[in-house]
KEBA-275623 format. One record per residue: residue in three letters; x, y, z of N, C-alpha, C in turn. Coordinates in pm, whole numbers, plus 50000, padded with zeros to 5 digits. Example, Ala and Ser with C-alpha at 12.3 -4.5 7.8 and 13.67 -1.06 7.14 Angstrom:
// residues 2
(ALA, (51319, 49431, 50780), (51230, 49550, 50780), (51320, 49670, 50780)) (SER, (51285, 49775, 50708), (51367, 49894, 50714), (51290, 50003, 50787)) 
END
This chain:
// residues 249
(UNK, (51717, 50478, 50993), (51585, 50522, 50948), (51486, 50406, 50941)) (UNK, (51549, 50289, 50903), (51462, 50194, 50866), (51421, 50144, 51030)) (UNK, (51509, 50148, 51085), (51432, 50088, 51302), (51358, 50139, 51348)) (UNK, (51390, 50358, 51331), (51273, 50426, 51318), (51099, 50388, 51231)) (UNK, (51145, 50394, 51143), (51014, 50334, 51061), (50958, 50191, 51121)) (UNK, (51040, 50113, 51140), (50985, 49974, 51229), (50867, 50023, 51343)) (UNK, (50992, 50085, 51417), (50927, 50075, 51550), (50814, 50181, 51541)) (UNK, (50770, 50294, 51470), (50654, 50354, 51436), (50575, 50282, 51400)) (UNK, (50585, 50186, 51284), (50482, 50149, 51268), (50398, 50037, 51329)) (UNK, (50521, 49949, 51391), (50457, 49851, 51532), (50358, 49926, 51641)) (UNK, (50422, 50052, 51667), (50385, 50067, 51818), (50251, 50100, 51765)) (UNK, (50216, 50185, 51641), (50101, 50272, 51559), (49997, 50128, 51560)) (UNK, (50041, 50024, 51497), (50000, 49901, 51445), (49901, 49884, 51544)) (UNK, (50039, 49855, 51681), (49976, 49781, 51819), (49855, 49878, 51860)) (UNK, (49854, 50011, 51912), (49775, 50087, 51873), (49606, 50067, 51861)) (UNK, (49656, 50090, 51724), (49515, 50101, 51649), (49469, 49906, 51685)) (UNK, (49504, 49808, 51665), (49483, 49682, 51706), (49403, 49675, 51829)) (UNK, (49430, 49801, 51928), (49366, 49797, 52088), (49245, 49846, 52039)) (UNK, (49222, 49948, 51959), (49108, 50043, 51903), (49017, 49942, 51826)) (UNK, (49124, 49846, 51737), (49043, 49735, 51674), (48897, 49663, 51753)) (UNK, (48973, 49581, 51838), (48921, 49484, 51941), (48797, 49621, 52044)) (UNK, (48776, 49712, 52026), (48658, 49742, 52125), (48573, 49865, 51997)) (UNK, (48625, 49856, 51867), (48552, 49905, 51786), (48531, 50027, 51788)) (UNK, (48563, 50136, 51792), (48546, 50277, 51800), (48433, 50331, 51697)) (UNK, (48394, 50467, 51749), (48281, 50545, 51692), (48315, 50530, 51555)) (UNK, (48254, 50565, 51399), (48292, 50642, 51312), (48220, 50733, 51267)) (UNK, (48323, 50836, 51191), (48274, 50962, 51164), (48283, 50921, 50989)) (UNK, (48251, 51021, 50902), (48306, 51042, 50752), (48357, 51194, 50734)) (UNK, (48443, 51148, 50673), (48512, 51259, 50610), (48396, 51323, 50449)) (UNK, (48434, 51449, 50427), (48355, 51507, 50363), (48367, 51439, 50170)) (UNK, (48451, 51334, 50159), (48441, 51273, 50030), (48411, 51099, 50030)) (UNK, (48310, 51124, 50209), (48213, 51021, 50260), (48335, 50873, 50299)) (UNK, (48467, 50875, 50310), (48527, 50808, 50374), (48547, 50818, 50481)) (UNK, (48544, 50683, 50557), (48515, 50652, 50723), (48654, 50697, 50759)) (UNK, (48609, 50750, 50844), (48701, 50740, 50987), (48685, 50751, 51173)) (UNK, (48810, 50680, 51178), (48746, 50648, 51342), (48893, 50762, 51391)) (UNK, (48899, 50726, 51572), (48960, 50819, 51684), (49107, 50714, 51677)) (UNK, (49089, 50593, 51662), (49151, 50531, 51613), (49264, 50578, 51474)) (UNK, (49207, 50610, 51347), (49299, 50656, 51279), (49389, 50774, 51299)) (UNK, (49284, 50864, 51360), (49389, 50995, 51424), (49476, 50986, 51526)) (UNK, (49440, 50878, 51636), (49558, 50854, 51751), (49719, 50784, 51697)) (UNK, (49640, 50715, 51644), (49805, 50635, 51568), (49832, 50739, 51494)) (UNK, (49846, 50780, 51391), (49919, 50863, 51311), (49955, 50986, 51411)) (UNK, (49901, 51055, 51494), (49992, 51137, 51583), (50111, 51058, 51661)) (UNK, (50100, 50944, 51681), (50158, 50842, 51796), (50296, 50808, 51687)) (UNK, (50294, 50791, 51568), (50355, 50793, 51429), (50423, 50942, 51458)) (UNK, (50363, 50966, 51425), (50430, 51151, 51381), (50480, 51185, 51492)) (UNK, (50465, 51182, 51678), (50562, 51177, 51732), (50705, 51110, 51756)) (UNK, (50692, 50990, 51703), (50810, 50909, 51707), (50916, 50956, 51611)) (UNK, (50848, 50997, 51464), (50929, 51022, 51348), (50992, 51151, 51366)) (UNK, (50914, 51241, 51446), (50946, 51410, 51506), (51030, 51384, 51569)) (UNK, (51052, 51322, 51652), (51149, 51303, 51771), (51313, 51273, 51732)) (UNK, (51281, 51137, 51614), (51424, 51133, 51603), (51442, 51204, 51487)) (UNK, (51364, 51267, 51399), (51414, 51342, 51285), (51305, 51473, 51257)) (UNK, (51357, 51575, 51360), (51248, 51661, 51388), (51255, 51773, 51212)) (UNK, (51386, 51783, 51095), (51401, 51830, 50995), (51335, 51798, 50893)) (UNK, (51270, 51662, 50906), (51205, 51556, 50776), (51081, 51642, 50774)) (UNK, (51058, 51627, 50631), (50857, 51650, 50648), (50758, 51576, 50642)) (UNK, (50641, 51561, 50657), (50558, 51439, 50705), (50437, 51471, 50632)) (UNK, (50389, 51354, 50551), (50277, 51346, 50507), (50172, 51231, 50568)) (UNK, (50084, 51289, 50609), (49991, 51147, 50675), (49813, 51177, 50605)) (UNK, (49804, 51071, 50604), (49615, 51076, 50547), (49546, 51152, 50622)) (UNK, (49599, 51164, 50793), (49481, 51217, 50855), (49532, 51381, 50899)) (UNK, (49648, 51401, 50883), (49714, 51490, 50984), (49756, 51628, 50859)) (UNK, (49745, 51570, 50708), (49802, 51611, 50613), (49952, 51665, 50614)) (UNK, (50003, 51751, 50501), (50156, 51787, 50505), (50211, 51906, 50570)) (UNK, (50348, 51842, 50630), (50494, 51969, 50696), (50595, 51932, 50615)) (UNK, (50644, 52010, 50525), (50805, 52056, 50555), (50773, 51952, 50393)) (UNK, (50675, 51917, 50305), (50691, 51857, 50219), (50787, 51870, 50134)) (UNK, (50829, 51942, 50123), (50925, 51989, 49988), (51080, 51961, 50077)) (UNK, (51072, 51890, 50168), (51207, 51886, 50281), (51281, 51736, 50152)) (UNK, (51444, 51723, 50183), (51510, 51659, 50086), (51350, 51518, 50151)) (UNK, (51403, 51505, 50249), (51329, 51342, 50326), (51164, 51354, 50418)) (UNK, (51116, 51297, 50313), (50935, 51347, 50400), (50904, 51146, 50432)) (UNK, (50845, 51220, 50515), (50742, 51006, 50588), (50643, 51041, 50466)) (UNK, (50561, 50944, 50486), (50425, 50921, 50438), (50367, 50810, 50524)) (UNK, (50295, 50813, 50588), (50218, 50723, 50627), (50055, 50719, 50626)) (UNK, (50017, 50607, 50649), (49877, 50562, 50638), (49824, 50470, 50753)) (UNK, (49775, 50545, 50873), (49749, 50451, 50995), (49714, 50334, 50996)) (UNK, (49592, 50354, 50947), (49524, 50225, 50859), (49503, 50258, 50764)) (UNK, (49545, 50117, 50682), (49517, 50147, 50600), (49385, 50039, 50542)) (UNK, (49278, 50086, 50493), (49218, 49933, 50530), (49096, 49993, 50616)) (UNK, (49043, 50113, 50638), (48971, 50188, 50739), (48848, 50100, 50704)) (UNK, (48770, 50086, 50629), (48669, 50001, 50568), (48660, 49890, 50647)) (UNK, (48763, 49811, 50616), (48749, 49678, 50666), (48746, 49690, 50837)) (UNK, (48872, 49797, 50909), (48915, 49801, 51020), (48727, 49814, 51095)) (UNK, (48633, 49879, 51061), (48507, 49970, 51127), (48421, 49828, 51116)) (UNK, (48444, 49710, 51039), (48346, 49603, 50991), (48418, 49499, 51099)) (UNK, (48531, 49537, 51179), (48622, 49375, 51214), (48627, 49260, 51123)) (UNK, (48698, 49321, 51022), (48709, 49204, 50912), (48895, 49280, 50949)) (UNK, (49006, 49172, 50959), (49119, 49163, 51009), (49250, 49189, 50895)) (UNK, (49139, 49279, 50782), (49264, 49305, 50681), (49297, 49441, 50641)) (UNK, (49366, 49489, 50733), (49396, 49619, 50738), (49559, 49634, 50779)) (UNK, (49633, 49728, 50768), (49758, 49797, 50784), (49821, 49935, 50815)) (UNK, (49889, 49899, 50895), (49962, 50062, 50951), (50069, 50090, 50852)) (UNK, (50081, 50158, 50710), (50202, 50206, 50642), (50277, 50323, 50694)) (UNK, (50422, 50292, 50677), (50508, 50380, 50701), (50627, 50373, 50607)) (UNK, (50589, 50516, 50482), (50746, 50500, 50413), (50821, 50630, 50389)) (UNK, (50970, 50606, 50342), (51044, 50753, 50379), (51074, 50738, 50204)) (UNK, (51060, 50923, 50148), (51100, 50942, 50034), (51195, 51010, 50055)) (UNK, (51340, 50970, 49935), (51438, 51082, 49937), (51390, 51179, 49781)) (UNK, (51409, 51289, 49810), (51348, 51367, 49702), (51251, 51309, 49616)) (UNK, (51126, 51273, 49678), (50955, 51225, 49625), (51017, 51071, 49579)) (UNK, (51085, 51001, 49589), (51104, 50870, 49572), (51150, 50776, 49708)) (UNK, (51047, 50697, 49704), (51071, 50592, 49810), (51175, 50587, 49830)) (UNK, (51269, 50520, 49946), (51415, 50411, 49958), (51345, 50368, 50075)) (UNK, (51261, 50362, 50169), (51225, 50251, 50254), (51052, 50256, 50290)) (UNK, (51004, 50104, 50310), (50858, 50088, 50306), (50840, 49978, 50423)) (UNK, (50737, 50029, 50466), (50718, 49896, 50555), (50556, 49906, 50637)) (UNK, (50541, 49749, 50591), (50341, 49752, 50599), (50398, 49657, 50751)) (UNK, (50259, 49695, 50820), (50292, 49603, 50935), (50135, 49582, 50947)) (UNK, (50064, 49440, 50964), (49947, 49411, 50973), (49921, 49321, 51137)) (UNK, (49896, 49403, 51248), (49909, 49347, 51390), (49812, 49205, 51393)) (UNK, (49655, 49200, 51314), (49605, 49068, 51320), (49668, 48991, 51262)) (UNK, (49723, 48895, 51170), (49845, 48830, 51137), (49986, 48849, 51186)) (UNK, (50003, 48960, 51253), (50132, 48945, 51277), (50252, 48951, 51192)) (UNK, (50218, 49041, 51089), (50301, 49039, 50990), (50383, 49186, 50949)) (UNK, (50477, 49139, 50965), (50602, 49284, 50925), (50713, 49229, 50775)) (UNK, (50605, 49379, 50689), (50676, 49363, 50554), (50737, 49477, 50538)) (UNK, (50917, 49473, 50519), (51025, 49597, 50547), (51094, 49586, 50358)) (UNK, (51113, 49710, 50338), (51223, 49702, 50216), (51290, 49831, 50234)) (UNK, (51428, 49834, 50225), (51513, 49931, 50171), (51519, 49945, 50026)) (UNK, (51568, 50075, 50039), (51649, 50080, 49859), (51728, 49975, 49850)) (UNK, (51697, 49881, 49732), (51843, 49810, 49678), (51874, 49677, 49758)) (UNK, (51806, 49658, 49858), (51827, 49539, 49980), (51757, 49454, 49990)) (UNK, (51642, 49436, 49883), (51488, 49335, 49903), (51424, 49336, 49998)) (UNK, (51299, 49246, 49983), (51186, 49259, 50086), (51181, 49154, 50227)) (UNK, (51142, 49191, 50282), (51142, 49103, 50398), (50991, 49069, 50503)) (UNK, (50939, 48963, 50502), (50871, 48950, 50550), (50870, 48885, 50728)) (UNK, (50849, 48962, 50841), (50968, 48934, 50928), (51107, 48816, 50932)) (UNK, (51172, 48942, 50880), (51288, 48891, 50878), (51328, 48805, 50758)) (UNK, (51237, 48716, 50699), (51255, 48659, 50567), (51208, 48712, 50464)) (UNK, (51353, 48694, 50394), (51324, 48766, 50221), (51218, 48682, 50160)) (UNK, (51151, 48772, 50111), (51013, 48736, 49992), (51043, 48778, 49872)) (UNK, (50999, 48706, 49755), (50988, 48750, 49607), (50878, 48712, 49528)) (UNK, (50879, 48802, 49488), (50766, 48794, 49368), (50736, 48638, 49263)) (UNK, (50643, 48586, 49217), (50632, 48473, 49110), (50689, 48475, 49042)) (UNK, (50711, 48350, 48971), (50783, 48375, 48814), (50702, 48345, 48729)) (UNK, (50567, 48334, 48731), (50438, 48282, 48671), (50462, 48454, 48515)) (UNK, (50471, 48407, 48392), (50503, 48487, 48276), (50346, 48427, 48184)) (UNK, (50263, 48373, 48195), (50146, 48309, 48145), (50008, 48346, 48191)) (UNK, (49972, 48500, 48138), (49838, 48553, 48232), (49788, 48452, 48233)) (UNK, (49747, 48306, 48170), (49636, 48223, 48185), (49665, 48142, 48332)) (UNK, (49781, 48143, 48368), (49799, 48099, 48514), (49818, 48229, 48589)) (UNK, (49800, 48343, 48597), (49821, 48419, 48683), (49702, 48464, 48742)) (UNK, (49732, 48500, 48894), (49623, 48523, 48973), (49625, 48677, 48984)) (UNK, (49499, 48795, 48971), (49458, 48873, 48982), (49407, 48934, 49108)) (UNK, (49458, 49049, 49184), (49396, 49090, 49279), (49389, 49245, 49244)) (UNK, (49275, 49305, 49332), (49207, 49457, 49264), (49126, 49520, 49358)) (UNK, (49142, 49627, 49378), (49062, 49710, 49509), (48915, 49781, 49411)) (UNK, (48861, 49874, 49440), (48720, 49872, 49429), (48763, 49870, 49279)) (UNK, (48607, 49840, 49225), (48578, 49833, 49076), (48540, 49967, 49012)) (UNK, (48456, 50043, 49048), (48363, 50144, 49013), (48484, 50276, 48959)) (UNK, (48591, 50286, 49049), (48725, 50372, 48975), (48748, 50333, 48875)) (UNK, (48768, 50231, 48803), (48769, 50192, 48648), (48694, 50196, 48571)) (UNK, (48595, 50267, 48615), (48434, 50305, 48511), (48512, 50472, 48511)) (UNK, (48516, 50495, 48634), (48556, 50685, 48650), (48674, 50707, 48547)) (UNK, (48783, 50646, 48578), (48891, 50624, 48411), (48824, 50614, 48296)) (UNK, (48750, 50562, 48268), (48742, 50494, 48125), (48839, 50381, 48119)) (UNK, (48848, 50327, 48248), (48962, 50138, 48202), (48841, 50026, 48257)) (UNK, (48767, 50006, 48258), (48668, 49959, 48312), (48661, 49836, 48176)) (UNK, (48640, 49852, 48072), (48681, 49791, 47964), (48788, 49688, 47993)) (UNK, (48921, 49754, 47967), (49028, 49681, 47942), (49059, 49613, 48129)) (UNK, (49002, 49652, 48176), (49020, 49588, 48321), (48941, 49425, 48308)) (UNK, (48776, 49424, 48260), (48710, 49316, 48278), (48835, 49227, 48181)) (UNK, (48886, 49272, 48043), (48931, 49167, 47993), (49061, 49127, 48067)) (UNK, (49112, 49185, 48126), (49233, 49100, 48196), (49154, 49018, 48282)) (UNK, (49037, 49074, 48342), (49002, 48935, 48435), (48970, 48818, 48380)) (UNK, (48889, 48842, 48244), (48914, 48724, 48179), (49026, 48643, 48073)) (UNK, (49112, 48718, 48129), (49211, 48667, 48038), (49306, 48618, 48151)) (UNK, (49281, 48589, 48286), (49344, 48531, 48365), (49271, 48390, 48503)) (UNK, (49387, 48315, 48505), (49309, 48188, 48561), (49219, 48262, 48682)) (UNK, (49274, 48358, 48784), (49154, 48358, 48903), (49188, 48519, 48917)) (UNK, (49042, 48559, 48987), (49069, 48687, 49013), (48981, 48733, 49124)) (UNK, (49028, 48798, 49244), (48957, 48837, 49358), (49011, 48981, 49402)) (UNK, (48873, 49028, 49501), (48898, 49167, 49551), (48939, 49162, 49660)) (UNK, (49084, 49143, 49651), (49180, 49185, 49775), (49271, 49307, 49773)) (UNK, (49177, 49404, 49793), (49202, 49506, 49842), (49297, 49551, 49927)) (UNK, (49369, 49688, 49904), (49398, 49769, 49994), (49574, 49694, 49994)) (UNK, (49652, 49695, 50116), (49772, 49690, 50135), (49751, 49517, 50109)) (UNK, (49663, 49461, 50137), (49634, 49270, 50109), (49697, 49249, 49996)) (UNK, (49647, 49289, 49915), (49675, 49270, 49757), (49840, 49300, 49727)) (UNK, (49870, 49382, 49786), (50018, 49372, 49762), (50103, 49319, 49837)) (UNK, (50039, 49267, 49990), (50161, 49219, 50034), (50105, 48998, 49958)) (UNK, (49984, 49028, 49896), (49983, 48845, 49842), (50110, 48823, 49724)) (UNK, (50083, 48953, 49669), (50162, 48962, 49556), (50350, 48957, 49557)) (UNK, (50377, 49051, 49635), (50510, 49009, 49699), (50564, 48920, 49775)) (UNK, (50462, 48804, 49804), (50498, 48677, 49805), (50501, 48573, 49743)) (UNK, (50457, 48623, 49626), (50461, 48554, 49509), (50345, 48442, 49482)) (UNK, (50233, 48471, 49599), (50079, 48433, 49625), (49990, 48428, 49472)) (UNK, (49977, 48584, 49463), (49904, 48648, 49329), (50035, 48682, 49224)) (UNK, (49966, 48749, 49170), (50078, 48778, 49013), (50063, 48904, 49003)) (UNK, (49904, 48976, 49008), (49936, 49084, 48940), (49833, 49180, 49068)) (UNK, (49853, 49327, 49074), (49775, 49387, 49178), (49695, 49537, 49108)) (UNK, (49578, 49583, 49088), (49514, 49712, 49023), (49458, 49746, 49143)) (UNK, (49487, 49877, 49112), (49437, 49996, 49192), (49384, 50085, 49090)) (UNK, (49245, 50155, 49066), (49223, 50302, 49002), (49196, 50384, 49089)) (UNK, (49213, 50364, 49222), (49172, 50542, 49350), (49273, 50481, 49447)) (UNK, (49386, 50590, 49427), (49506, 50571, 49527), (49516, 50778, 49605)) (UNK, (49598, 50762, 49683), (49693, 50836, 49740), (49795, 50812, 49815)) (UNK, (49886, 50881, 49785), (50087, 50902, 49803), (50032, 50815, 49981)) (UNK, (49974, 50807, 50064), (49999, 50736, 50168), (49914, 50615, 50169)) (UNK, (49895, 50569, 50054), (49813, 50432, 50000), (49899, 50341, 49909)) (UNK, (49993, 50445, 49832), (50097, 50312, 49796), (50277, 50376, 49773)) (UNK, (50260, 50444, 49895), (50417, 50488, 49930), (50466, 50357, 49937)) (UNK, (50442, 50311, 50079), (50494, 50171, 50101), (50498, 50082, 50036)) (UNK, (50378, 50073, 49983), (50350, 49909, 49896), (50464, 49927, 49741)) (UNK, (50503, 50056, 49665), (50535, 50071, 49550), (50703, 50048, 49611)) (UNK, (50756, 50056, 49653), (50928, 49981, 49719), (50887, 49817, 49751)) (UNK, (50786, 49827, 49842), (50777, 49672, 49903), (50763, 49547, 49797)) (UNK, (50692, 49617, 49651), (50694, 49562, 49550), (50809, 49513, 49457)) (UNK, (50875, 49644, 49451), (51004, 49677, 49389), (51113, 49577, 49427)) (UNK, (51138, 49614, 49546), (51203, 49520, 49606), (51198, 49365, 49591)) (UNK, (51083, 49342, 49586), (51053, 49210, 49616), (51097, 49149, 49421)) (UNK, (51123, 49213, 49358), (51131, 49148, 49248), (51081, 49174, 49139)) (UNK, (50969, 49281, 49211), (50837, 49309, 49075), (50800, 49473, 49062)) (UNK, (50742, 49466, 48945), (50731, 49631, 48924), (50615, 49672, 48937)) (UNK, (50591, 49828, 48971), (50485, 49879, 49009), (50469, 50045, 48918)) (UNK, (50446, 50082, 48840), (50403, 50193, 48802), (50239, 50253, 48779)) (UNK, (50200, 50329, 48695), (50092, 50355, 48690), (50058, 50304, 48580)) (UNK, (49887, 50365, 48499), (49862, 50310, 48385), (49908, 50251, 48278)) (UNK, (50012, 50355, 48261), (50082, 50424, 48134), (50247, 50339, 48171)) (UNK, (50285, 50308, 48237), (50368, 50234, 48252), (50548, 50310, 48310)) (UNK, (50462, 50439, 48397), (50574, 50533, 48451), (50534, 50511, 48612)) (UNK, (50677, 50484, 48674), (50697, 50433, 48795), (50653, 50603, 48874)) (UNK, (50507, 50595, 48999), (50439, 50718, 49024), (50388, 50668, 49152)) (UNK, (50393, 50733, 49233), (50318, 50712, 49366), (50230, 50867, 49377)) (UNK, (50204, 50931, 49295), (50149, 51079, 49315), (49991, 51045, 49165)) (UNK, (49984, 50940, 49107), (49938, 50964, 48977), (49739, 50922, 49040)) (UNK, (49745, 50837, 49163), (49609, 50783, 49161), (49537, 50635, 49142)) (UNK, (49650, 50596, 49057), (49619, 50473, 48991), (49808, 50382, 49065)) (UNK, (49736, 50274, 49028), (49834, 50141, 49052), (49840, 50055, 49004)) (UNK, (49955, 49983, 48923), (49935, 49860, 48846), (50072, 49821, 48894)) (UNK, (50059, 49681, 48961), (50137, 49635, 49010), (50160, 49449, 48959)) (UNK, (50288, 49409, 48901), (50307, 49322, 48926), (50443, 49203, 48898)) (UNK, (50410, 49088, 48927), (50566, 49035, 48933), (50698, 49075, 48832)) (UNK, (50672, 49134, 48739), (50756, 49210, 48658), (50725, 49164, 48484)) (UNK, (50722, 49062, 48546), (50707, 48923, 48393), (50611, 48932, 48323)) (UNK, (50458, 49014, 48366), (50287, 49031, 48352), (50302, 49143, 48308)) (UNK, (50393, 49271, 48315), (50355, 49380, 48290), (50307, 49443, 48254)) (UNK, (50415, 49409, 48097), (50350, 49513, 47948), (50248, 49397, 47892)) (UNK, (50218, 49282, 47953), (50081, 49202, 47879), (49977, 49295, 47932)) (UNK, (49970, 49318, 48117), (49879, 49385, 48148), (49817, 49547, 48079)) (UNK, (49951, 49594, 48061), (49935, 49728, 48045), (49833, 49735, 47909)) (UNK, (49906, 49667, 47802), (49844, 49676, 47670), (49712, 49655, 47686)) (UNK, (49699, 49536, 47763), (49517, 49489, 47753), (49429, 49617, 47839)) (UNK, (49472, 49619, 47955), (49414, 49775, 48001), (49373, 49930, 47901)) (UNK, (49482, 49937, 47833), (49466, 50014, 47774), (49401, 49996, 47601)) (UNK, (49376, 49881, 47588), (49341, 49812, 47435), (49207, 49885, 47423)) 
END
């Protein structure tokens, strides 16, 4: 399953990377998020590969939506992920591809074709950044820990908008590295800690194992491990419940 998932998300990667380099039209979707011909070709190009060798699984994708969801083993993927950046040629974007056994991850894997970077985790086996295992910091001192966070304005829509500014100031650095970035800095033990307040199941299927794996934990607000909830709080394991409390203070 996991070579399957590789090689989907390379070929998807490589793909959309060709679409990259000559910039395609965009359209918006009706809750005013971009999309290009680009995101729909890969994720079919995805969804044939995953059909092919496991035509029983059900498949959830951002663009293509759900089959067979309620099946024991569904994909989730996210062509790009990163559509924002992908339409600007700014080079930080990702093709996700992960498999749930009954709505819980056991394999994730971000593949980012401008860097060249393939991040794989199984259940139980750690993370791998081609081919080399990665782990999370051991940084336990928000005043040395580094902060990364996708848009701001979702933490006004919560009501965490509050307890969000004070973790930023209650930590040495903090930047908006967004999207699948932020978690694969973090599972290298780059950053420390990763917030999300506007997610969906093919925005941090992958990244919530790739995390896991790597050493560090990922649940939602409230501190229950969720890839369905919206929200994301991710980090080396050691930051957690400091983060959580101040968020929610």
């Amino acid at each position: 399953m996991l070579d399957v998932a590789i090689d989907a998300a390379k070929k998807g990667g490589d793909l959309a990377y060709r679409y990259f380099k000559t910039q395609p039209k965009v359209s918006y979707k009706p809750d005013n998020s971009p999309v290009t011909r680009a995101d729909i070709e890969v994720e079919k190009l995805i969804r044939k590969i995953i059909s092919k060798k496991f035509p029983g699984h059900g498949f959830i994708g951002e663009e293509s939506g759900k089959n067979k969801e309620s099946s024991k083993y569904v994909w989730v993927v996210d062509p790009i992920d990163g559509t924002k950046q992908f339409i600007r040629s700014i080079p930080f974007w990702t093709t996700l591809v992960a498999l749930l056994e009954n709505g819980k991850p056991i394999l994730g894997v971000a593949y980012s074709p401008c860097t060249d970077e393939l991040f794989t985790a199984q259940k139980g086996k750690g993370t791998y950044l081609n081919g080399k295992r990665i782990r999370v910091s051991k940084i336990s001192d928000l005043r040395y820990a580094y902060l990364s966070y996708s848009s701001i304005t979702p933490f006004q829509d919560k009501n965490k908008i509050e307890g969000f500014l004070k973790i930023c100031g209650s930590v040495h650095s903090q930047r908006g590295y967004g999207d699948t970035l932020g978690y694969m800095l973090l599972m290298q033990g780059k950053t420390d800690i990763m917030l999300e307040a506007k997610d969906d199941i093919y925005d941090i299927a992958a990244p919530s194992i790739l995390v896991e794996e790597a050493g560090g934990k990922f649940t939602d607000f409230f501190g229950k491990f969720s890839i369905t909830s919206g929200v994301a709080v991710a980090t080396n394991g050691l930051l957690h419940n400091q983060v959580l409390k101040i968020l929610n203070s």
